[in-house]
N, C-alpha and C positions, 0 to 999 in steps of 0.2 A: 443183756449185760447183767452182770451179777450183781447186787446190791451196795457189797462188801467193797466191790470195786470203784464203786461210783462214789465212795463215801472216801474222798482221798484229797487232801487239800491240794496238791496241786492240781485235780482237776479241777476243782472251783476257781483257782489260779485261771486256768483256759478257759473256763466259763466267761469268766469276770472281765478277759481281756478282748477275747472273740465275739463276745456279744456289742461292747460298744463297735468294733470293727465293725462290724453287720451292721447296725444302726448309722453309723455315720456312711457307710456305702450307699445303706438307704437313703437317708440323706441327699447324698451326691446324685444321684439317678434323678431323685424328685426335681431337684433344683436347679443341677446345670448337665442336661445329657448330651450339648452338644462341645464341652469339654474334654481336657485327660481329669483324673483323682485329683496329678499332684499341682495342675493348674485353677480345680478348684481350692485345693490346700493355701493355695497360694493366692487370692482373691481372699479368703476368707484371712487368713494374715495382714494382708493390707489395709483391710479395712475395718482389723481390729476384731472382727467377730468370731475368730480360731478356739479363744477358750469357752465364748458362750454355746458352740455346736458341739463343743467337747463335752459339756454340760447335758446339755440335752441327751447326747448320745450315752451317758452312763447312768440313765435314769432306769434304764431297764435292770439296771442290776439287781435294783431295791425288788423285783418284782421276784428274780429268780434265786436271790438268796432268801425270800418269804417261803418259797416254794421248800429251798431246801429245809431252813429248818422244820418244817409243818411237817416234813418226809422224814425227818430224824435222821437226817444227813447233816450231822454238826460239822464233822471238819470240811465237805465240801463247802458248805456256807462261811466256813470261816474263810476256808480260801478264796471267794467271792467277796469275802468284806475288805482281805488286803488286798485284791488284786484291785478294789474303789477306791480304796486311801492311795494305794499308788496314783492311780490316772488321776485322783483328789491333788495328791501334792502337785504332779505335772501340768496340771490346768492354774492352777497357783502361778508355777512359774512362769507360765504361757503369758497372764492375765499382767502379772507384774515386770516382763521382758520389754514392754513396750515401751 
């Protein structure tokens, strides 16, 4: 893939959002396989722990927005920085809905 192309904020957008997806699926596999997703979604709401796994699951961001700027991909990183303040706010309201 061309460089030029990669260096494009919304695909740090898709980064930013796909990665914690991936992470929290991870997640889910590890800890309840003989479940559905949205029945562990729904365990982890109940008992309150929904924005702490949300947490966890967008810590790789930090890792892949290092990446980028170190690669001189500034706007892919920037779109990886808001696509974290989004799921940031959402976990907010996750944490305060209760």
């Amino acid at each position: 893939m061309n460089s030029a192309k990669l260096n494009r904020q919304r695909v740090g957008y898709l980064f930013g959002i796909l990665l914690p997806l991936l992470v929290l699926v991870v997640i889910f596999f590890t800890m309840y396989t003989g479940k559905s997703f949205w029945a562990f979604l729904q365990i982890m709401w109940i008992q309150g722990n929904l924005s702490q796994v949300l947490s966890l699951a967008v810590i790789p961001n930090l890792a892949i927005f290092f990446i980028f700027i170190w690669t001189k991909k500034l706007k892919t990183a920037q779109g990886v920085l808001g696509a974290t303040f989004i799921l940031a706010f959402l976990i907010i309201i996750l944490r305060f809905a209760r």
